[in-house]
N, CA, C and O of each residue as an XYZ file, in Angstrom:
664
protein
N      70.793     87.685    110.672
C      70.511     89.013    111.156
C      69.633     89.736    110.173
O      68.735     90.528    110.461
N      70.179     89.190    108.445
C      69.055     90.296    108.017
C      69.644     91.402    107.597
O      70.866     91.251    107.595
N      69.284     92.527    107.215
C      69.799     93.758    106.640
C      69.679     95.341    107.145
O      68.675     95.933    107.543
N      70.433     95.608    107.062
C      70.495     97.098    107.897
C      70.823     97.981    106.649
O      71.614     97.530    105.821
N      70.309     99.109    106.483
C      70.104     99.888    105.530
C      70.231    101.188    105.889
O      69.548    101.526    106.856
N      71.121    102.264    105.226
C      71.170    103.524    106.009
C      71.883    104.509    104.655
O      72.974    104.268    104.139
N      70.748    105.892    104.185
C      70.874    106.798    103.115
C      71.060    108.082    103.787
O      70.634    108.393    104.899
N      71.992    109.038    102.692
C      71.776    110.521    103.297
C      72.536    111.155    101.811
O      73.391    110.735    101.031
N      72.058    111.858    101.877
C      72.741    112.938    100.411
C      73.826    113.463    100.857
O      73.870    113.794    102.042
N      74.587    113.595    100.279
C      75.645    114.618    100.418
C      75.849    115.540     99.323
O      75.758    115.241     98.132
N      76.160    116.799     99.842
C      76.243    117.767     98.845
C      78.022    117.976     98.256
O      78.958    118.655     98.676
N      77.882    117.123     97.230
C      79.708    116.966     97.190
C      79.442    116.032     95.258
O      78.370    115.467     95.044
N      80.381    116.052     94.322
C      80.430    115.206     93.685
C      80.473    113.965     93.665
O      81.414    113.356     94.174
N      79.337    113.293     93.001
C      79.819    111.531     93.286
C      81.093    110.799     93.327
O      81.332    109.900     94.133
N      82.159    111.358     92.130
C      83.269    110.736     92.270
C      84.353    110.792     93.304
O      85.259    110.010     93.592
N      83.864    112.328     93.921
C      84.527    112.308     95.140
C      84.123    112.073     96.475
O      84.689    112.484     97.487
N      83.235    111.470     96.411
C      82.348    110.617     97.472
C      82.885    109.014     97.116
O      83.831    108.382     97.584
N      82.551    108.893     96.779
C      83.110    107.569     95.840
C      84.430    107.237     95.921
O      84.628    106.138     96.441
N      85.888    108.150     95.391
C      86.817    107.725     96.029
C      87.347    107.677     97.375
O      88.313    106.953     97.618
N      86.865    108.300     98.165
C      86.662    108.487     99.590
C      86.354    106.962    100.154
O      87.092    106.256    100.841
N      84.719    106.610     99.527
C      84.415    105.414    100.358
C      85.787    104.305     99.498
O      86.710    104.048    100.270
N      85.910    103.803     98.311
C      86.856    103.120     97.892
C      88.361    103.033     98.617
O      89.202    102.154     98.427
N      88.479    104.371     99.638
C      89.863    104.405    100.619
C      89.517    103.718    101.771
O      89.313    104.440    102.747
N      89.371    102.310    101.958
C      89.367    101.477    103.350
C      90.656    102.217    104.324
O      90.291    102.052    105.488
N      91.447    102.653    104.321
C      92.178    103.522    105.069
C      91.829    104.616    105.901
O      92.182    104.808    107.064
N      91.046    105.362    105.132
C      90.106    106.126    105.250
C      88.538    105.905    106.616
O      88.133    106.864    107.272
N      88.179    105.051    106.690
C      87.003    104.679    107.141
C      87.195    104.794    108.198
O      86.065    105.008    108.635
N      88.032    104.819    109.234
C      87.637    105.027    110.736
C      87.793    106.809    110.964
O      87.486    107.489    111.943
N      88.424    107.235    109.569
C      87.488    108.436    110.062
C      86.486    109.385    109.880
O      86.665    110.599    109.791
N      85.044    108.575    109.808
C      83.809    108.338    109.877
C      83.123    107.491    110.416
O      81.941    107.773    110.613
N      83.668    106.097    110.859
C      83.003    104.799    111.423
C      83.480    104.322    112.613
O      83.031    103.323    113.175
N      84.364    104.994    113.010
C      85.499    104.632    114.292
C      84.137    105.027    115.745
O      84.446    104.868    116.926
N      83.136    105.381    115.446
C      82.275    105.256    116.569
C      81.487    104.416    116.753
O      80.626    104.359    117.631
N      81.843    103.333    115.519
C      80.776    102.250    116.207
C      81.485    101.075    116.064
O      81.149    100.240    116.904
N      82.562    100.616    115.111
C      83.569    100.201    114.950
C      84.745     99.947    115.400
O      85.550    100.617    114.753
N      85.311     99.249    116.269
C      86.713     99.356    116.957
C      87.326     98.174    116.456
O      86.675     97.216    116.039
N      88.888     98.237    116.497
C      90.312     97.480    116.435
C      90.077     97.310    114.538
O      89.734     96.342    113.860
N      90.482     98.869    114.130
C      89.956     98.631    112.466
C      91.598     98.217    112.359
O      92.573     98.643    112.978
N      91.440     97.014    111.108
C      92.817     96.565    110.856
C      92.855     96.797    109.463
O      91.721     96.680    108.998
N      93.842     97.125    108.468
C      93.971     96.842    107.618
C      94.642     95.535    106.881
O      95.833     95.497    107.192
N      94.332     94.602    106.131
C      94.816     93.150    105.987
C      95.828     93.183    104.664
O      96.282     92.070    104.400
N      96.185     94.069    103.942
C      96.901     94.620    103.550
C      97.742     95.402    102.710
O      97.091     95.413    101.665
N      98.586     95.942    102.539
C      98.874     97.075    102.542
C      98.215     98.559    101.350
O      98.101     99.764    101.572
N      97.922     97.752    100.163
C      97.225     98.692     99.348
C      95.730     98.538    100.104
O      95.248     97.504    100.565
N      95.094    100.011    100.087
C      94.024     99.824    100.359
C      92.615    100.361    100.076
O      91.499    100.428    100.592
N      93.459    100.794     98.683
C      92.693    101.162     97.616
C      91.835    100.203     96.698
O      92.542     99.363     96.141
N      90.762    100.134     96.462
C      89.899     99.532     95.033
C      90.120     98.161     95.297
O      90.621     97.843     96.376
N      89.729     97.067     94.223
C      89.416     95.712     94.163
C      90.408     94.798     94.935
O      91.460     94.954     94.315
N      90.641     93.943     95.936
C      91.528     93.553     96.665
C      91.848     93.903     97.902
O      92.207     93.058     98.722
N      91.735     95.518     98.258
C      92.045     95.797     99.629
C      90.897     95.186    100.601
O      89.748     94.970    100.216
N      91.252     95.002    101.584
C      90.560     94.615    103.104
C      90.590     95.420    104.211
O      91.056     96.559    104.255
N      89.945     94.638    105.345
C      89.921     95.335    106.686
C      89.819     94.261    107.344
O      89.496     93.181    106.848
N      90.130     94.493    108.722
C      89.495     93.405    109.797
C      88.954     94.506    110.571
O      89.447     95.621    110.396
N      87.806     94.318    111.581
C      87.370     95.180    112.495
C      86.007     94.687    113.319
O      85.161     94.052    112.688
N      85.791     94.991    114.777
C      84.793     94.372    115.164
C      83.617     95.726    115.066
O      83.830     96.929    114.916
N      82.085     94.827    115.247
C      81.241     95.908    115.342
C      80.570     95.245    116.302
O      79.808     94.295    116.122
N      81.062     96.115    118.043
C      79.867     95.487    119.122
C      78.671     95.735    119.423
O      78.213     95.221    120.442
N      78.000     96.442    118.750
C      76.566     96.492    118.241
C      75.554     95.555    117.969
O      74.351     95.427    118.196
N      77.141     94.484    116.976
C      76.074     93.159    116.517
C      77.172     91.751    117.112
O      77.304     90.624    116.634
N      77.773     92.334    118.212
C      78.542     91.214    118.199
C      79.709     90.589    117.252
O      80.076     89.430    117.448
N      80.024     91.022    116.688
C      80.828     90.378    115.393
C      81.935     91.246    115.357
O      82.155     92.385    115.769
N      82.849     90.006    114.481
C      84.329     90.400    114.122
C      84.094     90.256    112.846
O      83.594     89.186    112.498
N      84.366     91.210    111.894
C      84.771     90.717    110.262
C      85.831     90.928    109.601
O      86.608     91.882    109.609
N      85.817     89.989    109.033
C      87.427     90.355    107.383
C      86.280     90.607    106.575
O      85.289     89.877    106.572
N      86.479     92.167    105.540
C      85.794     91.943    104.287
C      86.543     92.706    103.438
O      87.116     93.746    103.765
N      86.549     92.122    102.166
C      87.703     92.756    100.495
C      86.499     92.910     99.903
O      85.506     92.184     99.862
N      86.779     94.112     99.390
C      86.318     94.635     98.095
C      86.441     94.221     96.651
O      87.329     94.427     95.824
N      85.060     93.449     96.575
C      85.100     92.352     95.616
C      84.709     93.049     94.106
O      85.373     92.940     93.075
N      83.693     93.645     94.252
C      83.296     94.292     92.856
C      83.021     95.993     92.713
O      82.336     96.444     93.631
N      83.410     96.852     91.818
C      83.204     98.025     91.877
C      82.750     98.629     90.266
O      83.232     98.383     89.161
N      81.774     99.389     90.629
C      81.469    100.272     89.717
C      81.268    101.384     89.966
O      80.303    101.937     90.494
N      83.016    102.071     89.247
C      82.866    103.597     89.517
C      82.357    104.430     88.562
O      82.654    104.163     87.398
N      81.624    105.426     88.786
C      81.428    105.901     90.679
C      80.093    105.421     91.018
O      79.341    106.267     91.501
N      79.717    104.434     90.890
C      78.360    103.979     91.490
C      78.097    103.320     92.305
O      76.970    103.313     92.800
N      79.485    102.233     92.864
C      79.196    101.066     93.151
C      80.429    100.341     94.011
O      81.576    100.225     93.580
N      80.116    100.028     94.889
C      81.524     99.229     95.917
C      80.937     97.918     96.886
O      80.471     97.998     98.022
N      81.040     97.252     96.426
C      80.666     95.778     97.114
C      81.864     95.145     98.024
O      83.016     94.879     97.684
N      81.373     95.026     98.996
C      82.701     94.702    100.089
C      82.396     93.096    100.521
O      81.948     93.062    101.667
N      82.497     91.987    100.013
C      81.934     90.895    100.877
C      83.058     90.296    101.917
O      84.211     90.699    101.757
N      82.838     89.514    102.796
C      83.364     88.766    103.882
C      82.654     87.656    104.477
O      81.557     87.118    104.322
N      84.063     87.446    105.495
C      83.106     86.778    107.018
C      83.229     86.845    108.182
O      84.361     87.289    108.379
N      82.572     86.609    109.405
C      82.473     86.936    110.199
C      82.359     86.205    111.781
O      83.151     85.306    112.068
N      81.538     86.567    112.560
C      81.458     85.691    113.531
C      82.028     85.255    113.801
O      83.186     85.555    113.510
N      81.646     83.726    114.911
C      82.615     82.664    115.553
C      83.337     81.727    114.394
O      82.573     81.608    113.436
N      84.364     81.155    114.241
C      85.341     80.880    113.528
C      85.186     81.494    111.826
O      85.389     80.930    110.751
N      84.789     82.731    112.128
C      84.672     83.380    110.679
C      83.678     82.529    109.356
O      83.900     82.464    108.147
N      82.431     81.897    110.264
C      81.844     81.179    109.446
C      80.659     81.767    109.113
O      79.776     81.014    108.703
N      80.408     83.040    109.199
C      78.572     83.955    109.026
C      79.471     84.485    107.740
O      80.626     84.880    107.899
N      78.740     84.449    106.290
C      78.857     85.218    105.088
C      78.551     86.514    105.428
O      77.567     86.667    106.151
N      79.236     87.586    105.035
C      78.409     89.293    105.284
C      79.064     90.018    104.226
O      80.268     89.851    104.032
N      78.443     90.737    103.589
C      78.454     91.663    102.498
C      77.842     93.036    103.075
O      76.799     93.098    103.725
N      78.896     94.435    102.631
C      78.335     95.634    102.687
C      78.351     96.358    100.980
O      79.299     96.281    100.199
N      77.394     96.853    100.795
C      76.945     97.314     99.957
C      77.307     99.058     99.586
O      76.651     99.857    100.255
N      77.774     99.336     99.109
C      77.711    100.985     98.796
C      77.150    101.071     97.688
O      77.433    100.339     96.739
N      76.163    102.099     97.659
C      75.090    102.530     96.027
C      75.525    104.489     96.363
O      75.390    105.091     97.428
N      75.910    104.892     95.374
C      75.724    106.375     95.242
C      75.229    106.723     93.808
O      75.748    106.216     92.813
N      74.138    107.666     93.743
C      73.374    108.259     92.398
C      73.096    109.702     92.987
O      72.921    110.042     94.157
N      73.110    110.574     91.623
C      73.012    111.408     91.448
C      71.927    112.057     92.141
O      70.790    111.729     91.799
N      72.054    112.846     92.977
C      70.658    113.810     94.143
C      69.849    114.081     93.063
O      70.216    114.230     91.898
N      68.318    114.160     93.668
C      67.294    114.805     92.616
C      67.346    116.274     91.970
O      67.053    116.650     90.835
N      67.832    116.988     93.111
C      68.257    118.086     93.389
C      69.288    118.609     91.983
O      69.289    119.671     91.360
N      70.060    117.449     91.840
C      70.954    118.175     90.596
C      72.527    118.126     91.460
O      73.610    117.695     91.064
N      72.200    118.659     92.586
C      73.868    118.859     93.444
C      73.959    118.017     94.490
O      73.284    118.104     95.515
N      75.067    116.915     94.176
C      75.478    115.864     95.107
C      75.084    114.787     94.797
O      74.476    114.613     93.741
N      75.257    114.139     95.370
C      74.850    112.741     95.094
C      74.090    112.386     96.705
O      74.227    113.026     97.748
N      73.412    111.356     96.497
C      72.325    110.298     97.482
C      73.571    108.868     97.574
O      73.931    108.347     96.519
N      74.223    108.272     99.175
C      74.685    107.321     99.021
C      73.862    106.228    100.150
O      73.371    106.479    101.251
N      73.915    105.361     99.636
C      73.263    104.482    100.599
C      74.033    102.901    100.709
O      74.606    102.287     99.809
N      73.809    102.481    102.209
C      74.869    101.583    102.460
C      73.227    100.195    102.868
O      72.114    100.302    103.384
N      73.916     99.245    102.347
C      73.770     98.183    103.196
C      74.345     97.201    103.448
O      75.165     96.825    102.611
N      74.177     96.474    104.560
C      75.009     95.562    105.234
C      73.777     94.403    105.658
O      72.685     94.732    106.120
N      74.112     93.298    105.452
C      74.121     92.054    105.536
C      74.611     90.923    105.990
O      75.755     90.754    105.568
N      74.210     90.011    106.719
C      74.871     88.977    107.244
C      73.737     87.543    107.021
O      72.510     87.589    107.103
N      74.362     86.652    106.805
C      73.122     85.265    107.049
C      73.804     84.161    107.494
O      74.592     83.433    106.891
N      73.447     84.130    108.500
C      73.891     82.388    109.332
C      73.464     82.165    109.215
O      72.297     82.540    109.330
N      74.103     80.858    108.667
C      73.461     79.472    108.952
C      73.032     78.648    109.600
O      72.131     77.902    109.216
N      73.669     78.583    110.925
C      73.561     77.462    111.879
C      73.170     78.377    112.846
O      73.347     79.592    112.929
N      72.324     77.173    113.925
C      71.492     77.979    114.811
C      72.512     78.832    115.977
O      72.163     79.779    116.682
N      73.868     78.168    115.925
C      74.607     78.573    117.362
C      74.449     80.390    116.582
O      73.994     81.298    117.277
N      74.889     80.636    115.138
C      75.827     81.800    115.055
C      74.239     82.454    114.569
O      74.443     83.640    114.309
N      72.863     82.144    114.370
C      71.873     82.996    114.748
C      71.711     83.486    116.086
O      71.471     84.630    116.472
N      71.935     82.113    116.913
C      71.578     82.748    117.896
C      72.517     83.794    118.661
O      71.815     84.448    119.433
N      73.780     84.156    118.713
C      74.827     84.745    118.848
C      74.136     86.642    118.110
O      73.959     87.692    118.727
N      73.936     86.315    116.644
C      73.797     87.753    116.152
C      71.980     88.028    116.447
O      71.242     88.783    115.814
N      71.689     87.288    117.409
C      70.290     87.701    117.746
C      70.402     88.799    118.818
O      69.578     89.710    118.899
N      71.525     88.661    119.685
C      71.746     89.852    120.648
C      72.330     90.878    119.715
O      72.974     91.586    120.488
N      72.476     91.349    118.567
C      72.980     92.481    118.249
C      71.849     92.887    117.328
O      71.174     92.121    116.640
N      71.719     94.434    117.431
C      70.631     94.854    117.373
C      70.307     95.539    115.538
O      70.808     96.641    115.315
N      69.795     95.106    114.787
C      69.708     95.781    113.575
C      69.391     97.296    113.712
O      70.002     98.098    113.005
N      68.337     97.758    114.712
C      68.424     99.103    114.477
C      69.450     99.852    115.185
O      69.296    101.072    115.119
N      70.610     99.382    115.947
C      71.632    100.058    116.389
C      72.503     99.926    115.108
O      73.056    100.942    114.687
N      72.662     98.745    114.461
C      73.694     98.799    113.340
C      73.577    100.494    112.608
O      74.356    101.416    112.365
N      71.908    100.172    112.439
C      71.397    101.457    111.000
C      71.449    102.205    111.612
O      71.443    103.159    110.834
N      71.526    102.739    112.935
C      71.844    103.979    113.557
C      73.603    104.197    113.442
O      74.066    105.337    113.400
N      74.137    103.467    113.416
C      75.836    103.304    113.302
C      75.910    104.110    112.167
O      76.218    105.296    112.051
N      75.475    103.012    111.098
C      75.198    102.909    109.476
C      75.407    104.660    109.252
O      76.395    105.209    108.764
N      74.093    105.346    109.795
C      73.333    106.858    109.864
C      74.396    107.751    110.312
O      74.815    108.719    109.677
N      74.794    107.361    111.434
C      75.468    108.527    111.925
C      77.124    108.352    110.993
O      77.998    109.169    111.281
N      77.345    107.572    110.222
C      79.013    107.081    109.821
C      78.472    108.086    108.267
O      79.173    109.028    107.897
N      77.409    107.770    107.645
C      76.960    108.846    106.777
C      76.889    110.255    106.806
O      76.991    111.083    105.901
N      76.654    110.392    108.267
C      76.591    111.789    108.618
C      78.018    112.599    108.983
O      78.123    113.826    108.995
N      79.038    111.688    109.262
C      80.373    112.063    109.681
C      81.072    111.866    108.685
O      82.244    112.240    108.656
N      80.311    111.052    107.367
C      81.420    111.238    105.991
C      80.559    112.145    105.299
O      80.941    112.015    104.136
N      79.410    113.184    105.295
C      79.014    114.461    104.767
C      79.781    115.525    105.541
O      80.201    116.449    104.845
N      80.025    115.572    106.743
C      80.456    116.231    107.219
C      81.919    116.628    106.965
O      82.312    117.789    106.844
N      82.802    115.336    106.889
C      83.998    115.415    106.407
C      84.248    115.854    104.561
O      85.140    116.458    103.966
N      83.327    115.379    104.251
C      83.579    115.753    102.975
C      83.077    117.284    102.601
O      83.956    118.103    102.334
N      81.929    117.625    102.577
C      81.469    119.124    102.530
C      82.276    120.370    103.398
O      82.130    121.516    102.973
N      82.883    120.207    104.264
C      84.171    120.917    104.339
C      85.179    121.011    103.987
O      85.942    121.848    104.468
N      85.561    120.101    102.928
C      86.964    119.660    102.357
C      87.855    119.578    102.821
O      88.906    120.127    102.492
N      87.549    118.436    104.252
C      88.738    117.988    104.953
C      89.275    116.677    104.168
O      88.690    116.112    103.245
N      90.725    116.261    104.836
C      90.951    115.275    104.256
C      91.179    114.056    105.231
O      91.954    114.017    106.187
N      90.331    113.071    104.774
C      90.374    112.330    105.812
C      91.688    111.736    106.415
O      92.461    111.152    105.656
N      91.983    111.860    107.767
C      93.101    110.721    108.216
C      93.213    109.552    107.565
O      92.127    108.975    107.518
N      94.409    108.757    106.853
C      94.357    107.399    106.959
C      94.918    106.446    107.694
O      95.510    107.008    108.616
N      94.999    105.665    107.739
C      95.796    104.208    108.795
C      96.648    103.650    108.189
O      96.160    102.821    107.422
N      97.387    103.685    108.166
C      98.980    102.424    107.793
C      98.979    101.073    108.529
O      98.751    101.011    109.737
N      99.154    100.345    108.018
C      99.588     98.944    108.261
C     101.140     99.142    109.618
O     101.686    100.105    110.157
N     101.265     98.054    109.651
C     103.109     98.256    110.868
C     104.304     97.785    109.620
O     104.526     96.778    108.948
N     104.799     98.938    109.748
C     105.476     98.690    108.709
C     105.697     99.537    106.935
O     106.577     99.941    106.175
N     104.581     99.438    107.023
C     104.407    100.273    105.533
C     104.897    101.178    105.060
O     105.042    101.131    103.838
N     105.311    102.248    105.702
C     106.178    103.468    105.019
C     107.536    102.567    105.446
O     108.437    103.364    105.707
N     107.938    101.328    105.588
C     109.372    101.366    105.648
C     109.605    100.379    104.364
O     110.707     99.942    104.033
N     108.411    100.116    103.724
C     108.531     98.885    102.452
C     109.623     98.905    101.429
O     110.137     97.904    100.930
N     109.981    100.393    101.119
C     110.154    101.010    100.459
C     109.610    101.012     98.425
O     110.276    101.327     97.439
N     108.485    100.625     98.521
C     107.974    100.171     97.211
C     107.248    101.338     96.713
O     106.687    101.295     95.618
């Protein structure tokens, strides 16, 4: 598929932009419009280790992806996989730096996928890169929005989780 790429400033501190995106709990409420059946895989779902499962029918695809590497507050690397028997590699990218401006920070996402084999090209050939980056755009625009009002985002629980007792 290639890469889909999608920036917008927000007028908010980096670190609190930053722990926001680091809350996979968090994410469907900003991405839940292009995104459906968001799962969490489990139960912490904070920083290095947490996951998701969730499809995006845009591009056709189902993914698992954990949050493999982080540099806070700069940096959140989510890799996975995807597709038909979870065999397409895909990595999403989070970059946030400091606005030119002085106030807020600039975050920018990208997302990635590369098949290998011709069945699972040809599969993510019907899903459209510039619908992803329009997804991408508008999920940026609904986490400025949420954040510059100082709402707090909804999160998602696992089945089960508040009864762990841990």
């Amino acid at each position: 598929m290639g890469v889909s790429r999608a920036s917008l400033t927000i007028d908010a501190p980096r670190e609190q932009v930053y722990e926001t995106l680091l809350d996979l709990a968090a994410r469907p409420a900003f991405m839940d419009h292009f995104v459906e059946d968001y799962r969490l895989l489990r139960e912490e779902a904070i920083g290095v280790g947490a996951g998701a499962r969730f499809r995006i029918p845009a591009a056709a695809l189902t993914l698992d992806v954990t949050i493999e590497e982080v540099e806070p507050p700069h940096r959140i690397v989510e890799r996975g996989r995807g597709g038909y028997l979870n065999r397409v590699p895909s990595a999403i990218e989070w970059r946030l730096k400091d606005a030119p401006a002085g106030t807020g920070c600039e975050v920018e996402v990208t997302f990635m996928t590369d098949p290998t084999r011709a069945y699972d090209r040809l599969r993510e050939m019907r899903g459209s890169e510039r619908r992803l980056r329009r997804g991408f755009e508008r999920a940026l625009e609904r986490l400025r929005d949420l954040i510059e009002t100082g709402s707090v985002p909804p999160r998602i629980m696992i089945g089960g989780g508040d009864r762990a007792g841990f």
